[in-house]
N, C-alpha and C positions, 0 to 999 in steps of 0.2 A: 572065703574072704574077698575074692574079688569082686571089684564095683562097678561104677558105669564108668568105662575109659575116657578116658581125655584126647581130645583131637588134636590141640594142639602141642607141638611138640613140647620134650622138658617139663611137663607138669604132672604133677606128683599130687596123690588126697591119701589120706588117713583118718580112718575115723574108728576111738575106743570108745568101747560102755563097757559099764558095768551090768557080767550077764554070771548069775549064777554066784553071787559074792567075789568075783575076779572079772580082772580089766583083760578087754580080748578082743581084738580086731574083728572089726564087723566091717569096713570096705577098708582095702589098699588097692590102690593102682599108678604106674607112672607110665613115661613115654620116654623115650630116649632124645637127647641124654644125659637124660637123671633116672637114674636106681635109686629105687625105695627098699632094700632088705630088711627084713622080720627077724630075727635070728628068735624071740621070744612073742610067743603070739596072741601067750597065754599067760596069766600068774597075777601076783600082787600088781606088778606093773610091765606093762608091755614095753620091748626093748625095739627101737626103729635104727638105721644107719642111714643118712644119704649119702651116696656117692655119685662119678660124673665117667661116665665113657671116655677113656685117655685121660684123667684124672683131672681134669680143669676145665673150664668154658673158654671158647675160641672167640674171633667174633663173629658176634651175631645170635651166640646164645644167650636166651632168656630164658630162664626158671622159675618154676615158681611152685609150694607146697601150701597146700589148704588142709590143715588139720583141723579136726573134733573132738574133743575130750568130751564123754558123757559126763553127767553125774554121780559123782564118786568114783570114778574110773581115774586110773593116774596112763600114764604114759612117757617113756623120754626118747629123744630123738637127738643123736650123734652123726659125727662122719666117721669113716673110714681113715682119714688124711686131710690134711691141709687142703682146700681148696685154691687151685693154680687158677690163676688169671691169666692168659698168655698173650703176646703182642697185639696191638690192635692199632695197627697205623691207622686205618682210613676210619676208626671211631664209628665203629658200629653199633649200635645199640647191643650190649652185654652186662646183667645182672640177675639180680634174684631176688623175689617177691615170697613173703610169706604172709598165710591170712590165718591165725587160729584161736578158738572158741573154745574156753574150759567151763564146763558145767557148773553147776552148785557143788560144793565140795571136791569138786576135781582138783588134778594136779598134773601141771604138762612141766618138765624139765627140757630145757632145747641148749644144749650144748655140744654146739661144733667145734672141728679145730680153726686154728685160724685161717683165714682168707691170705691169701699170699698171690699178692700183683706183680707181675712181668715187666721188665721194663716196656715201654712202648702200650702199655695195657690202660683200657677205661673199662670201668665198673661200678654200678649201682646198686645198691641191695637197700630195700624198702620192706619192714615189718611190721605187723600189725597184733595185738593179744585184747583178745576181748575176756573177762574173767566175768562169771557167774557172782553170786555172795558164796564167800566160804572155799573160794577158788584160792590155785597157790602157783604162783609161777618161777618159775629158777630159769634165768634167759643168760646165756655168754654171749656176748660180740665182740670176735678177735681180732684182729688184722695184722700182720707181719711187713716189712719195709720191703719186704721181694727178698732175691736173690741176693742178698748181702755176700755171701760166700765168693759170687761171681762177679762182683762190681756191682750187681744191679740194684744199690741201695734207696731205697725211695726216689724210683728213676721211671716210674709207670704216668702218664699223663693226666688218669683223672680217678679217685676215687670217692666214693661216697654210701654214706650206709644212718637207716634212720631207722628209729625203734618206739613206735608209741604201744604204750598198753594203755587200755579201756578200761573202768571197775562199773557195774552196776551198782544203781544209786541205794541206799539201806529202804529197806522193807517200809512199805506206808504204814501210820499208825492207826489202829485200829478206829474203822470209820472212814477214815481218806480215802479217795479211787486209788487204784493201783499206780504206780509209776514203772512204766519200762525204757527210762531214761539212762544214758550213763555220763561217766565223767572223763576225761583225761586222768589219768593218775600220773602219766610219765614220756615225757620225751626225752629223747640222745638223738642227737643228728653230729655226726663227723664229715666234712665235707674238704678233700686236698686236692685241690685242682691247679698245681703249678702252670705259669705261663712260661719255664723255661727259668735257668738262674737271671738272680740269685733267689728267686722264688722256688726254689727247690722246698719239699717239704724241712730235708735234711737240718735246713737251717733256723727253724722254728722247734724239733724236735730232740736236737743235740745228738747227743751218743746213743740216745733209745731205737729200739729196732723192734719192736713187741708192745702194744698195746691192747689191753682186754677190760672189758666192762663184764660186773656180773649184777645182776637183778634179782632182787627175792619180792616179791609183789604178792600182796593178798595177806588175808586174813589167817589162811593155813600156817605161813612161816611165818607168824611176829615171832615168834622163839626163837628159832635161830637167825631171826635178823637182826635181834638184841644182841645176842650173842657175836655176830659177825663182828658190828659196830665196838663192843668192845674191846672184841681181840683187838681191832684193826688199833684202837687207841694205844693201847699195851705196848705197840710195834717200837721199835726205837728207830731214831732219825739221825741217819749218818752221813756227813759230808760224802760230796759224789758218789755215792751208794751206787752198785748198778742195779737195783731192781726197788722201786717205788709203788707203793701202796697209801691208798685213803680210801676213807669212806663216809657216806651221809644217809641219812635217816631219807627214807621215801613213803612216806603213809606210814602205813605198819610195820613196811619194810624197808630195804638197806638197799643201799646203791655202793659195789666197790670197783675200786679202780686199779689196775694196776700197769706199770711200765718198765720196761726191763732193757737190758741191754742184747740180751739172748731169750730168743723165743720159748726154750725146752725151760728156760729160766719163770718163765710167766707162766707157761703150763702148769708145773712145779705145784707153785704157791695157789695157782687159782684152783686147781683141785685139792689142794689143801683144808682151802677153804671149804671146799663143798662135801668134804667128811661127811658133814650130819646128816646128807641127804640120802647117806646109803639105805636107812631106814625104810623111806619111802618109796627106794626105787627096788627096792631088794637086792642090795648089793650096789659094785660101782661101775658100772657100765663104759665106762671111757678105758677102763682097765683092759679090756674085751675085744675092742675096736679092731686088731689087726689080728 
């Protein structure tokens, strides 16, 4: 399983095919400090965890993970824990970069826990999802206010995090050259960069401390993104609620929202929602984690 190493520090590759009618790790490798663990190497769908040496990035680290879903090969990739942001007075370049490629009829699931910033912390996180036709993507991006427990309520200097996925354009009609063109299907960009009060995030966001986005993209999941959209409608809307939920159609798929007052609170519901994906991942993998 192992590939050609990375030089530079914190980065992480993975790459499934399908070999022999199951999805199987054909390269993994990382560098410290990011850990790539396999716990499943083999089977319907390959099961990945990242994690971080002393469980957060310091300043000055940057990561980054380059995954490959073959064709018809699935894959999901989790964390271990909430990824910690820890102080960063003098603003050092600290983030994490993902670059990943799903096959023709592949399927990558990427659901981490939330990101959670230190006071005094800056962080960027930049993603990218290129999908074959017939490809199916399930993307979480979470973030937590920090340290609420300890005072340190959305009290970190800079965050930011952006998420495009790719679709390849439909098949040419018979006679036309080929097209290896693609499209945009999707952006989220969140960007809190307080200059100090009263530009605190705190005051734009109210009582909420947990924010998650979930993505179903591609032609694999229109079912259960139908499905998503109309639970989400179903939901009832209650004055001061502490945990908020919406959702909108994206292509084929759904884009959902949620925000909570308590982070285990957002967890909660957003794996809730991702029930029907036990199907395809064989089981539910986030269950597993610790």
């Amino acid at each position: 399983m192992a590939g050609p190493q990375h030089s530079a520090p914190g980065a992480a590759e993975l790459e499934v095919a399908s070999v022999q009618d199951a999805s199987a790790v054909v390269v993994s490798s990382a560098t410290s400090p990011l850990r790539l663990l396999v716990p499943r190497p083999r089977g319907d769908c390959v099961w990945g965890y990242l994690a971080n040496l002393g469980g957060g990035l310091v300043a000055g680290d940057e990561t980054s993970l380059d995954l490959r879903v073959g064709r018809a090969a699935r894959c999901f990739i989790g964390s271990q824990s909430s990824t910690k942001v820890y102080r960063n007075p003098a603003r050092r370049p600290c983030g994490h970069r993902t670059r990943a490629v799903v096959g023709r009829d592949g399927f990558l699931a990427l659901v981490p826990a939330p990101v959670q910033p230190f006071a005094g912390s800056a962080y960027d996180q930049h993603q990218t999802f290129h999908l074959a036709a017939g490809a199916g993507l399930v993307l979480v991006d979470s973030f937590s206010s920090g340290r609420a427990a300890c005072g340190e309520r959305w009290a970190f200097d800079h965050f930011a995090s952006r998420n495009e996925v790719f679709v390849a354009d439909l098949p040419s009609a018979p006679g036309e050259p080929a097209r290896r063109s693609s499209r945009r299907l999707f952006l989220d960009s969140v960007r809190l960069d307080p200059a100090g009060p009263p530009s605190r995030p705190s005051h734009a966001v109210g009582r909420m401390n947990c924010f998650a986005m979930l993505l179903l993209a591609g032609s694999l999941l229109q079912g259960p993104a139908s499905d998503l959209l109309s639970m989400t409608a179903r939901l009832p809307v209650r004055p001061r609620a502490s945990l908020l939920v919406s959702a909108s159609p994206v292509g084929q798929g759904a884009c959902v929202r949620f925000a909570g007052e308590r982070t285990d609170q957002v967890e909660a519901e957003l794996y809730h929602h991702l029930q029907f994906a036990a199907g395809l991942l064989g089981g539910l993998p986030w269950e597993r984690r610790w």
